[in-house]
Backbone as CSV, one residue per row, in Angstrom:
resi,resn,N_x,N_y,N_z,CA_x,CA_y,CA_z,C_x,C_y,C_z
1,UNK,-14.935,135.448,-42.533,-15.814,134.356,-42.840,-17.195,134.641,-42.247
2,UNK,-18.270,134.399,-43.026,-19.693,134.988,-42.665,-20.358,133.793,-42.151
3,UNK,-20.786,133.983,-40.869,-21.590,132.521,-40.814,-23.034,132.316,-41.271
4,UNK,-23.324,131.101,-41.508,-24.768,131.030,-42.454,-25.815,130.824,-41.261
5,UNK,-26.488,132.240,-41.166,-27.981,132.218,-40.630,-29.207,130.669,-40.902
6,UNK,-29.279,130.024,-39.639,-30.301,129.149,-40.136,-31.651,129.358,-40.737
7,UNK,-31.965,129.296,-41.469,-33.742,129.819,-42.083,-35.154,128.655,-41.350
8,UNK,-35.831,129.161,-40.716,-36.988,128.630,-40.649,-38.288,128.823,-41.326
9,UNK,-38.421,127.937,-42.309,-39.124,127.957,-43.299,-41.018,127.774,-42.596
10,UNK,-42.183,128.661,-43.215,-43.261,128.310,-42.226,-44.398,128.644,-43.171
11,UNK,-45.392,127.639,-43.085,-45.890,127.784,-44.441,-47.113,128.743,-44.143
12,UNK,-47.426,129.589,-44.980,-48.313,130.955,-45.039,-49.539,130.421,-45.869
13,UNK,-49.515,130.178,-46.745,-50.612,129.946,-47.924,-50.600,129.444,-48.606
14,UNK,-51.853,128.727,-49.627,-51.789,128.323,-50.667,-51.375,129.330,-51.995
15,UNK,-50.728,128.355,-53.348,-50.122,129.178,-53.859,-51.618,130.136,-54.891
16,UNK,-52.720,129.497,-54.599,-53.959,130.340,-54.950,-54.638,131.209,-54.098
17,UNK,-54.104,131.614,-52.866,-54.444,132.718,-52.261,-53.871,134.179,-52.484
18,UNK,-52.691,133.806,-53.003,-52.275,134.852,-53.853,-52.652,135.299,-55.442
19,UNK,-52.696,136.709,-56.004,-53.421,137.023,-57.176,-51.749,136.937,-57.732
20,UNK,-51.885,136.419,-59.701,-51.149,136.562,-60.338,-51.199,137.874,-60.472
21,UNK,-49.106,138.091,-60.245,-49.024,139.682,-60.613,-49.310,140.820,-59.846
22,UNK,-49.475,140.035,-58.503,-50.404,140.646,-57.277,-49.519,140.044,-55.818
23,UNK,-50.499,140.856,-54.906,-50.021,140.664,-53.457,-50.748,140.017,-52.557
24,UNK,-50.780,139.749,-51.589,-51.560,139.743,-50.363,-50.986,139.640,-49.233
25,UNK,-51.504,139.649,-47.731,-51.008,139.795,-46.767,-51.416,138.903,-45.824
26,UNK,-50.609,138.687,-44.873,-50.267,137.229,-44.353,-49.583,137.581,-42.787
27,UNK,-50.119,137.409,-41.538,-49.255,137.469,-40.269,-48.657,136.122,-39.749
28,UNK,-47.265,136.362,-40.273,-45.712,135.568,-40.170,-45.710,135.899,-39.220
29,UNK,-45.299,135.395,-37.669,-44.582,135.052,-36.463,-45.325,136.499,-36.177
30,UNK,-46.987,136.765,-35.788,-46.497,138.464,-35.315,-46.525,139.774,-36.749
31,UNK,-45.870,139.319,-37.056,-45.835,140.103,-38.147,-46.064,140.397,-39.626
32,UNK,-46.708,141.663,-39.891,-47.612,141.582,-41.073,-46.229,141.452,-42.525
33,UNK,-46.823,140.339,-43.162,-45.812,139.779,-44.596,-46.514,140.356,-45.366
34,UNK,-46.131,140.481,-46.507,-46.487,140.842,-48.036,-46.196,139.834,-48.637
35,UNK,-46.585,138.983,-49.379,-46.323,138.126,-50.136,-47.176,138.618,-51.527
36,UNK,-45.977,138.476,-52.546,-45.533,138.820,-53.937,-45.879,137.351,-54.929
37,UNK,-46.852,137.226,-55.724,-46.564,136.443,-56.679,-46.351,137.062,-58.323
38,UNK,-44.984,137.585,-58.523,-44.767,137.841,-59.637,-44.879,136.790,-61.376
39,UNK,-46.208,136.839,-61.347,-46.271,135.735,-62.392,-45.599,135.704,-64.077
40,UNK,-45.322,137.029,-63.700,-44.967,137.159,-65.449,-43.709,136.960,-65.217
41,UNK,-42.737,136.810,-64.113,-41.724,136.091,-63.942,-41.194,135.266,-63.523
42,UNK,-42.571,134.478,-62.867,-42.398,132.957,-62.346,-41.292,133.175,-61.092
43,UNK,-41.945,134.238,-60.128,-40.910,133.792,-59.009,-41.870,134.913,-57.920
44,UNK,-41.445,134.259,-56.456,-41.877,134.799,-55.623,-41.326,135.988,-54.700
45,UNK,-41.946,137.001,-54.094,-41.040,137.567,-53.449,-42.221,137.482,-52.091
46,UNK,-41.206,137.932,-51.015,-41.759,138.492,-49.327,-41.501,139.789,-49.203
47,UNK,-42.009,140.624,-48.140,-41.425,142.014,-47.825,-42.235,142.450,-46.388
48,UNK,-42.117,143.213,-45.989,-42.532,143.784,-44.561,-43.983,144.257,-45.676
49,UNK,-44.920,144.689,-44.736,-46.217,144.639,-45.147,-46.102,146.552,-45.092
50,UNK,-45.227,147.150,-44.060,-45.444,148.442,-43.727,-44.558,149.582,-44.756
51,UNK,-45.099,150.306,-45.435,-44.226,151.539,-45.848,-44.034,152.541,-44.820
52,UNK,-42.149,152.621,-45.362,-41.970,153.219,-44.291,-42.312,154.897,-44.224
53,UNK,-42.964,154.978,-45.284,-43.062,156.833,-45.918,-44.074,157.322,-44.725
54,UNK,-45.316,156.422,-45.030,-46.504,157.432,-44.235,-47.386,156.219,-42.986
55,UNK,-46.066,155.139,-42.285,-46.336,154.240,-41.862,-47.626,153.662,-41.922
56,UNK,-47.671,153.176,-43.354,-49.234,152.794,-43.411,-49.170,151.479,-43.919
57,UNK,-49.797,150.032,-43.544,-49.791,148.701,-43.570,-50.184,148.493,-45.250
58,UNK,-49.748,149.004,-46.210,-50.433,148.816,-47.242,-49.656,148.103,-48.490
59,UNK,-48.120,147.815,-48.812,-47.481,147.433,-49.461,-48.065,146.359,-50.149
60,UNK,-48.627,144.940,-49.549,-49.530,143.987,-50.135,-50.328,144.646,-51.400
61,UNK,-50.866,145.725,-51.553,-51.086,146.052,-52.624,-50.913,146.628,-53.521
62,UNK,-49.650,146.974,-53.108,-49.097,147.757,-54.664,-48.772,147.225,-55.718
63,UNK,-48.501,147.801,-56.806,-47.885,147.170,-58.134,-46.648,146.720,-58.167
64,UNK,-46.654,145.296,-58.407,-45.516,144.661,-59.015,-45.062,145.116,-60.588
65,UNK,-43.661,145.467,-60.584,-43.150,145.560,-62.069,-41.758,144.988,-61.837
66,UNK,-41.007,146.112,-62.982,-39.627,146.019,-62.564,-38.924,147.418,-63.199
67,UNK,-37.349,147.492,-63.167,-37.282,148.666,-63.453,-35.822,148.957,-63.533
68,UNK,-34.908,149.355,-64.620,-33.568,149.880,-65.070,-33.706,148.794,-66.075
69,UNK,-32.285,148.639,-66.901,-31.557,147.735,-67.408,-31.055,146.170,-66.901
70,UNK,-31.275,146.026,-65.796,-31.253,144.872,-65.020,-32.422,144.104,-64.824
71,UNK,-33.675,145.078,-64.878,-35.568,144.345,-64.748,-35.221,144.387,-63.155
72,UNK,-34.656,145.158,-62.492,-35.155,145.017,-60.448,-36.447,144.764,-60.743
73,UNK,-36.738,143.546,-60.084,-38.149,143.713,-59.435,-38.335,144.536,-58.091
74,UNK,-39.365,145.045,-58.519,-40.193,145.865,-57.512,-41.208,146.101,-57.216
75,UNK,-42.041,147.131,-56.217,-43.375,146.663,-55.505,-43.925,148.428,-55.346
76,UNK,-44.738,148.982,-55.677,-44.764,149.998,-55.791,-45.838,150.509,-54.700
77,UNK,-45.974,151.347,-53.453,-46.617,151.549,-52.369,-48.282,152.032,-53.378
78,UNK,-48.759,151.864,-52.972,-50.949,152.067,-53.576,-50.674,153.499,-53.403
79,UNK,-50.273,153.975,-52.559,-50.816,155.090,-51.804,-50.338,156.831,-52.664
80,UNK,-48.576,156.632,-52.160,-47.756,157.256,-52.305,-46.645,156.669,-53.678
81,UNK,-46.652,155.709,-54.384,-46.088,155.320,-55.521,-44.427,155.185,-55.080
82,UNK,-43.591,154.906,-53.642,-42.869,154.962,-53.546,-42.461,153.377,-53.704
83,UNK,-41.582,153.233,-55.054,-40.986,151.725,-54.974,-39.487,151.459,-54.545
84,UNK,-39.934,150.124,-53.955,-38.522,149.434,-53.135,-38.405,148.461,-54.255
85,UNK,-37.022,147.694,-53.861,-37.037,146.494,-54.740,-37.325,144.989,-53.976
86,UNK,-37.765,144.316,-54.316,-38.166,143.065,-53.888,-37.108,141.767,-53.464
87,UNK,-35.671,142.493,-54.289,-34.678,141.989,-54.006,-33.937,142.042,-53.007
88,UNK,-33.598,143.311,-52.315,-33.291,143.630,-51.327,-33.761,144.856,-50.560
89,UNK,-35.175,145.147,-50.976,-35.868,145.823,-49.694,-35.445,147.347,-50.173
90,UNK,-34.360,147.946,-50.932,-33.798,149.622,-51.256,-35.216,150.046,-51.492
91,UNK,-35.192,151.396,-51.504,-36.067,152.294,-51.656,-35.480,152.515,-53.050
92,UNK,-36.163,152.465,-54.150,-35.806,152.863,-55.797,-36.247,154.684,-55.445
93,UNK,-37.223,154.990,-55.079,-37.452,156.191,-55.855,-37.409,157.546,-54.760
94,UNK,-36.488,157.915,-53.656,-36.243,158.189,-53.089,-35.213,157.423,-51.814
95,UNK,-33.803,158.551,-52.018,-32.581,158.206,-50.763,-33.135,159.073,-49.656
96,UNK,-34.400,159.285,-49.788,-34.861,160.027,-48.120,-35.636,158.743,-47.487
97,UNK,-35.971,157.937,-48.148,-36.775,157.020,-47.561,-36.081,155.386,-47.010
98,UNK,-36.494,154.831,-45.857,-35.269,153.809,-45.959,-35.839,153.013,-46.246
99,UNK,-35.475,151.730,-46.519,-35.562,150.192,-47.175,-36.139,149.201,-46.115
100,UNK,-37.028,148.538,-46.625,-37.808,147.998,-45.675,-37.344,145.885,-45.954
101,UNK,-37.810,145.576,-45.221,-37.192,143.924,-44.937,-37.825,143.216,-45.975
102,UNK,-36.956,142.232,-46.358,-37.375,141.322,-47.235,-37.473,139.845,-46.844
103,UNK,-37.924,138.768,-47.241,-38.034,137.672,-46.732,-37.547,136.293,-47.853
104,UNK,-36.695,135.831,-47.346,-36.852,134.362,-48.756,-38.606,133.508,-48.567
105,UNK,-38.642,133.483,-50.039,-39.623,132.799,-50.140,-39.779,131.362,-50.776
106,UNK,-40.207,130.101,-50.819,-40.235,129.264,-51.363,-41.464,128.437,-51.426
107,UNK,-41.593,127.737,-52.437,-42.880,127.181,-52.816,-42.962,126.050,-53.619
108,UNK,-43.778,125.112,-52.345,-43.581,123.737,-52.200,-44.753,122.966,-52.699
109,UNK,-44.959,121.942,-53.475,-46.790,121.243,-53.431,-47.924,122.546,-53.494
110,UNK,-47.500,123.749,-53.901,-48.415,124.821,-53.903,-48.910,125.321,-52.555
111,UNK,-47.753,124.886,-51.648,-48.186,125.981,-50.520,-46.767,126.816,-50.382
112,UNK,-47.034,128.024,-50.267,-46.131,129.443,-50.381,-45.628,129.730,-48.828
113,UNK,-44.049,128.711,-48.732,-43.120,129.104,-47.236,-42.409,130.707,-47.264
114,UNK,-42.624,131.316,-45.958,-41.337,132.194,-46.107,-40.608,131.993,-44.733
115,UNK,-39.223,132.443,-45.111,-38.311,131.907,-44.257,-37.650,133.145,-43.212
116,UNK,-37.908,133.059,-42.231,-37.844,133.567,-40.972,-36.298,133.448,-40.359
C-alpha cells in the first residue's frame, strides 16, 4: 500500500506570464522551475529548470512538442536538443542521459500553482 504524499500547492504566476506554447522560469522554494504552458493542448506542465547534459539552467526555453504514437509531451533543451518528457521527467532522446524532476501543476483564477 503506497501512501499519498501531501502536495503543497504555491502560487508562481500569472497565467499571462507565461508564452503560449512556451516556457518561462520561476524560483519555487529555492529552486529554479520551468513552467510549461502547452497551449495547443490546453494543459500545463513543471520541470526542474536544469539540463542535466551540459548542467546549464536553460530548459525554460526549449521547445514544447510531443512525440511517438501516444503525443508524449515534451520539452526540448535550446542548446543541445536533448528531449525529456513533461510527463515524467525520462530523457526521450538518449539512455545516457538521466531524467530530470517534474512538478504537478495547476491553474486557478489564472494564477499558475505548482505543487511541491
Amino acid at each position: 500500500m503506497e501512501a499519498a504524499l501531501a502536495v503543497t500547492w504555491l502560487p508562481v504566476c500569472q497565467t499571462t506570464d507565461i508564452p503560449a506554447d512556451g516556457g518561462a522560469c520561476a524560483l519555487v522554494a529555492g529552486e529554479q522551475v520551468a513552467i510549461y504552458n502547452f497551449a495547443r493542448r490546453g494543459e500545463w506542465y513543471a520541470t526542474q529548470n536544469l539540463c542535466p547534459h551540459k548542467q546549464q539552467m536553460a530548459l525554460a526555453r526549449g521547445l514544447v512538442g510531443s512525440t511517438g504514437e501516444l503525443s508524449v509531451p515534451k520539452v526540448a533543451c535550446p542548446f543541445h536538443k536533448n528531449t525529456f518528457s513533461l510527463l515524467t521527467g525520462e530523457c526521450l532522446s538518449s539512455s545516457d542521459l538521466p531524467g530530470i524532476r517534474t512538478y504537478p501543476v495547476k491553474v486557478e483564477g489564472g494564477v499558475v500553482y505548482v505543487g511541491l
